[in-house]
N, C-alpha and C positions, 0 to 999 in steps of 0.2 A: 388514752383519751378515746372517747367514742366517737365514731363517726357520726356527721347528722343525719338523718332521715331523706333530707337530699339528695345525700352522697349519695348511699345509699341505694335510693331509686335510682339515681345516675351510672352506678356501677352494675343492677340488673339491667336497665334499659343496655347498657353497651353488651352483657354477655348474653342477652336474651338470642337463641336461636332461632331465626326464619327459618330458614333450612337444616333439617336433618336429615340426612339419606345414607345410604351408603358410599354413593357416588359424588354427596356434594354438602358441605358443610358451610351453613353462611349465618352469622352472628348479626346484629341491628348494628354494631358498630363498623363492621367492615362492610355491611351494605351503604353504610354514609358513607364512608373513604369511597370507595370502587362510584360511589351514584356522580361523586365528585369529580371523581379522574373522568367520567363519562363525559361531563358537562365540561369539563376543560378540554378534552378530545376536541368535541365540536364546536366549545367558541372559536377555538386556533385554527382551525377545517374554516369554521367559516365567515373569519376575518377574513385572509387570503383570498378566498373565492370571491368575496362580496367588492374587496377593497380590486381586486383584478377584475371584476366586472367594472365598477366606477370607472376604473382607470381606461379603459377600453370602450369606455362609452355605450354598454351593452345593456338587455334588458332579461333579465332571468329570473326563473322561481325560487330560487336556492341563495341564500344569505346568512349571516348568524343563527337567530332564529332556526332556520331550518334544518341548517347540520348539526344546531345543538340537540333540536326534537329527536332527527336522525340518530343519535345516539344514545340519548335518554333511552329511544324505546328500544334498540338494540340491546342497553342494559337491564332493561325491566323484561323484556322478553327470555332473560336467563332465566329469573325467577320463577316465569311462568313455564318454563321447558322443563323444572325439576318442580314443582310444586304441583304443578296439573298436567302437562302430557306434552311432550316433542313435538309434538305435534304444530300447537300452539306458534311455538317460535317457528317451524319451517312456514306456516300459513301469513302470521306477521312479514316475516321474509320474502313470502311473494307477494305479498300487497304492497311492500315497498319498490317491489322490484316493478310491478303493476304502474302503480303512481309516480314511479322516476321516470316508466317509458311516457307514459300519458305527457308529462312535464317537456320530451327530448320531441315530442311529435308538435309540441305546441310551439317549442325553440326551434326546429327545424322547419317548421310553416314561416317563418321570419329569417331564413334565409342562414339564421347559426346552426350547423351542422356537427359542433363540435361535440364530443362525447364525455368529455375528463370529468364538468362538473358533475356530469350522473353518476358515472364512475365511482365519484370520487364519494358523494351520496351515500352509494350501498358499501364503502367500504368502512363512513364513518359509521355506519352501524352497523358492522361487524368489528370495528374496534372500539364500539361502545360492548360491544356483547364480551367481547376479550376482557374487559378492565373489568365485568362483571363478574366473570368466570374466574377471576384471581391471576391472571397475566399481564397484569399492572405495567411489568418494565417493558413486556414486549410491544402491548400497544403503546405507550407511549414513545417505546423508540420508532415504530414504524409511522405513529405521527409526524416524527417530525423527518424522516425518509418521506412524508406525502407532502408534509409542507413547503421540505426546498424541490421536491420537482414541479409541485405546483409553479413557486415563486421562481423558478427557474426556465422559466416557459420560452423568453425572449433569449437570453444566454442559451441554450439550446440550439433554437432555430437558429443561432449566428452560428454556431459550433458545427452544425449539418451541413451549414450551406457551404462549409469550406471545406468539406469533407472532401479529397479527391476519389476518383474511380482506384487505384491503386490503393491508395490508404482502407476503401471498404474489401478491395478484396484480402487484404493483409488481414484482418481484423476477423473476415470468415474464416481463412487458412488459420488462427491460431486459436479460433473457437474447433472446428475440425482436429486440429492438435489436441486439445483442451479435452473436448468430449466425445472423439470417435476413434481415438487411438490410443490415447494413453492410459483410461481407464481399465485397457484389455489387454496390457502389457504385463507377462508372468512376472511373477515377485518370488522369483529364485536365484539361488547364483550359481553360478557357472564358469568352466574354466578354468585354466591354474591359479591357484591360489583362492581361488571359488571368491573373486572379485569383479564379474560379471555379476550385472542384476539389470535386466532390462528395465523394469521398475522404474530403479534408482535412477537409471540412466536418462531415461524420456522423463523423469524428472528434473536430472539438472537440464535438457535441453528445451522445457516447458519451462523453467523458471529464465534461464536462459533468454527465450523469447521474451517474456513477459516483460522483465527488465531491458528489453533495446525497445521494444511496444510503447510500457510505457516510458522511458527516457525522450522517445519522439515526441510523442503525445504532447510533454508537458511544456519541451523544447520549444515545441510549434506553437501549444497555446500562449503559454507567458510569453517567447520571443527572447531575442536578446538585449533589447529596447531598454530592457532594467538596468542592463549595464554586464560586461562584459563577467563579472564573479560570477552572477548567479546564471549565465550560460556556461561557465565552467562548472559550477558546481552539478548542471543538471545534466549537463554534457558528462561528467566521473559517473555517472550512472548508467550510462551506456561501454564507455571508455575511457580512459585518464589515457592512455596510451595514443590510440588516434586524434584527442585532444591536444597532448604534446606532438604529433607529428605534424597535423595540421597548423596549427598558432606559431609551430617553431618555425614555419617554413612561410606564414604571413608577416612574421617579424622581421625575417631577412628581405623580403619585396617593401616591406614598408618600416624602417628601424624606430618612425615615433610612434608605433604600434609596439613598441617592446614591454613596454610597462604593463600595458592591460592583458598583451597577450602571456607574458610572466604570471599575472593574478588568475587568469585561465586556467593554466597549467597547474598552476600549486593547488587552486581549490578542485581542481579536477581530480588530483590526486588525493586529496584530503578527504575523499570520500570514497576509497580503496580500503580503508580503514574501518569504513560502516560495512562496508559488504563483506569485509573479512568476516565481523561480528556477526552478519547477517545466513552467511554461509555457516560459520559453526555454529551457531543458535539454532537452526535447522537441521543440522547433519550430528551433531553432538554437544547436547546441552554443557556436558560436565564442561569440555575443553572453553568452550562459551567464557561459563563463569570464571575460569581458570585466567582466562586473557583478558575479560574484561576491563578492568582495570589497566592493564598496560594501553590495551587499545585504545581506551579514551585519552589517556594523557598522551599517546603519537598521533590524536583525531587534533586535543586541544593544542597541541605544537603546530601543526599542518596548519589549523585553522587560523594559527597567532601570525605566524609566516604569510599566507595569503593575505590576511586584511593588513598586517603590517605594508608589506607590498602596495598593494591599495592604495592604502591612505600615504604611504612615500612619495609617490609617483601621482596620485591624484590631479595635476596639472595635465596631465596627460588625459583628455577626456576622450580621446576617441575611443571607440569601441567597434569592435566587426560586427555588423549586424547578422550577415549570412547564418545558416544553419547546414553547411555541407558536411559536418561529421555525422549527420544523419540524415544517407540519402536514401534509406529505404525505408519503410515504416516497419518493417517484418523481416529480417534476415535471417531465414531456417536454413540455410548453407552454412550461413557464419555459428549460428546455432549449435548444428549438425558435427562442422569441423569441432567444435568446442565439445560436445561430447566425446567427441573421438578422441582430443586431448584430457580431457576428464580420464578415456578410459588407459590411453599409455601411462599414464603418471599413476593409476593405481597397479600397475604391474610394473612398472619403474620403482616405486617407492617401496613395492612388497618384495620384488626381485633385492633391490638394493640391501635391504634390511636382513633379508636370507642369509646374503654369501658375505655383506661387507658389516652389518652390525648395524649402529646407531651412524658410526661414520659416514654410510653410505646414506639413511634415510636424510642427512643435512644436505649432502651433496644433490643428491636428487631435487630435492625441493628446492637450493641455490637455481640449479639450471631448470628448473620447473620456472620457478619464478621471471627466467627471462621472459621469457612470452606469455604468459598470464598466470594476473595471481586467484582468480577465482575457482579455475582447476584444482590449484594443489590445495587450496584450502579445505575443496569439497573432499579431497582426497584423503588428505591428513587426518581431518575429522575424521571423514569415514572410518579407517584404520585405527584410531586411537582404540586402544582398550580390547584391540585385539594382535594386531601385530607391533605396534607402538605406543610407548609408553606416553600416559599425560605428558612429564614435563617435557619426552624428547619433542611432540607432538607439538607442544608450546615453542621449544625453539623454532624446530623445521618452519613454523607458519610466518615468522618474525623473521625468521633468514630469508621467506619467499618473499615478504616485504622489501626488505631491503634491498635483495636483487634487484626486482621490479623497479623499485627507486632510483638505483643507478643507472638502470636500461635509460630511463626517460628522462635524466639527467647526460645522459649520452649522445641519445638523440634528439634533444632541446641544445646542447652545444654544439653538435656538428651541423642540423638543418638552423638552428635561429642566427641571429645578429648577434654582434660583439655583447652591443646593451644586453639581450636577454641571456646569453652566457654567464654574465656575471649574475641579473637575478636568481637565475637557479641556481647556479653556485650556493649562493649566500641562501635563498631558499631552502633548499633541499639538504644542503651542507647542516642546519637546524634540526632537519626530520628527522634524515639518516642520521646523523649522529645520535639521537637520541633512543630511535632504534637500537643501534647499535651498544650502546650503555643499557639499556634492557636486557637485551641478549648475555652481557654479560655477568648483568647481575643474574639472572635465572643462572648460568651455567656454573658461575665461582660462588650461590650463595647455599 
């Protein structure tokens, strides 16, 4: 069947070329797509704007309308920068630039000083020029990065004002970490076993930070107001460990705290399991996928345990409100020492593995595991595939779990109450075992 004569002209109108160049190729139909993302750009710019002006009771030049035009010609002025001369768009460009200050000198004669909506003006039409240029997803994803700090103006300002002096200097000390130290650290190794890598290393104590940074962060924003789980669970992101020492030792001063602080502890530790995954997903993909699956189903056991907890004991409504497992915002000591634990356990685990075999690499990561399991995990990874093998690498990580487990089932029965004795019993008695039946299906299958 023939097309009609319609079609047709519909099918040249969409492949007809605007542009040809070498540098830039633009058809009549992806000039309608791009004209469009343009003009969605700016109604979404300048709802926000218009609808936060009303709300604020303010009078400005900049509304729908105006970030839509902003953008429009931001997208029309690609055209003109490849069809007739660069030029063009940079002169467009400073007339905007021209017309937004004229606009900030008229709002600032009326006492508003602020800057964002001009800002925010010249950026909608350079993400109209983006969507024109065929960068379609990145303006739009930085759309709507403009949109919520727009719409985020008021949650901010509460967010600043509770900022302590301590909290901002923690925050430069690990930008300083971030960008004037670590980037200039050699990526060689070194030493016996040539398991030195300064790199590596101010890496896991940059991730290290990052992770008590933000565990504070979020501890302090959300609070523990939501209920004692999800301060566990935010608190296992910092430490399941000083979580269990702290809650075990609030159970004993207060024993109808045993229940919430129980649900503390197990969701605390139910997310030693993400970080495992998170740590080999980083340090060694293969080992990653290899555990995957085990790790989720001792996430979904942990997870079943804590909310069972929960909901058992739910009569019990109290919850501790404080946040002292996290009294610093920034700990590069505690950091620092964890590096240095990073670094024995990978000379422990390579020594081990030398003189004793496979036997020795279990052993090691057993007593790795007492005192932390994000060490030996970065560790093992590390090693996999060069002095230990996938599956041995799978056990050793599963064995430093389950140490770890018992550690804090040790010290949740000696510091807590009778009552919480028995919750982790019965809690952790679920995990561990199930660990445990892992471990030895890998070994006997």
């Amino acid at each position: 069947m023939k097309k009609s004569s319609n079609h047709l002209h519909l099918d040249f109108f969409m492949d007809q070329l605007l542009i040809d160049t070498e540098q830039f190729t633009l058809s009549s139909w992806e000039f309608f797509v791009r004209l469009l993302v343009s003009i969605g750009i700016g109604i979404v710019i300048g709802l926000e704007r218009q609808y936060s002006a009303m709300k604020e009771h303010t009078d400005g030049y900049f509304g729908i309308r105006t970030f839509t035009f902003y953008s429009l010609l931001g997208c029309v002025s690609v055209l003109f920068y490849f069809l007739f001369s660069p030029w063009i768009y940079i002169a467009l460009f400073l007339g905007m630039v021209i017309l937004t200050a004229v606009a900030y000198w008229q709002t600032a004669l009326k006492g508003d000083r602020g800057l964002t909506t001009e800002v925010t003006a010249l950026l909608t039409f350079v993400l109209g020029s983006m969507a024109a240029y065929g960068l379609i997803s990145f303006s739009l994803m930085l759309t709507v990065i403009v949109t919520v700090l727009l719409s985020s103006k008021f949650k901010i300002k509460t967010f600043v004002g509770k900022i302590t002096a301590e909290e901002l200097y923690a925050f430069i000390r690990f930008v300083v970490l971030a960008l004037l130290i670590f980037p200039f650290l050699p990526d060689k190794n070194y030493g016996p076993y040539e398991v030195l890598n300064p790199r590596e290393i101010g890496w896991v104590v940059l991730l290290t930070s990052a992770l008590g940074f933000s565990g504070y962060i979020l501890i302090k924003t959300l609070g523990n107001h939501r209920g004692i789980l999800l301060g566990g669970l935010l608190g296992g992101l910092v430490s399941s460990t000083s979580i269990t020492w702290v809650y075990a030792k609030k159970s004993k001063a207060d024993p109808s705290l045993s229940a919430s602080c129980a649900t503390a502890i197990l969701g605390a530790s139910s997310i030693l399991f993400i970080r495992v995954g998170v740590w080999t997903a980083l340090f060694h993909a293969p080992l990653f996928r290899s555990l995957a699956v085990y790790l989720f189903l001792l996430l979904l056991t942990a997870l079943g345990v804590t909310f069972y907890t929960h909901l058992k004991e739910k009569k019990l409504a109290t919850t501790p409100t404080d946040t002292t497992t996290l009294s610093k915002p920034l700990d590069l000591i505690s950091a620092l020492v964890f590096g240095g634990i990073y670094v024995l356990i990978l000379f422990a685990v390579s020594y081990a593995n030398d003189y004793f075999g496979d036997k020795g690499t279990l052993l090691s990561s057993a007593l790795a595991g007492i005192s932390d399991i994000d060490a030996v995990s970065i560790s093992i990874a590390k090693l996999t595939g060069i002095s230990i093998s996938l599956p041995l690498a799978e056990v050793a990580i599963l064995i430093a779990c389950l140490s770890n487990t018992l550690v804090k089932l040790g010290l949740g029965c000696y510091l807590g109450s009778p009552q919480l004795r028995t919750l982790l019993i019965r809690g952790y008695g679920f995990s561990g075992g199930c660990c445990l039946l892992i471990i030895l299906l890998i070994l006997f299958s």
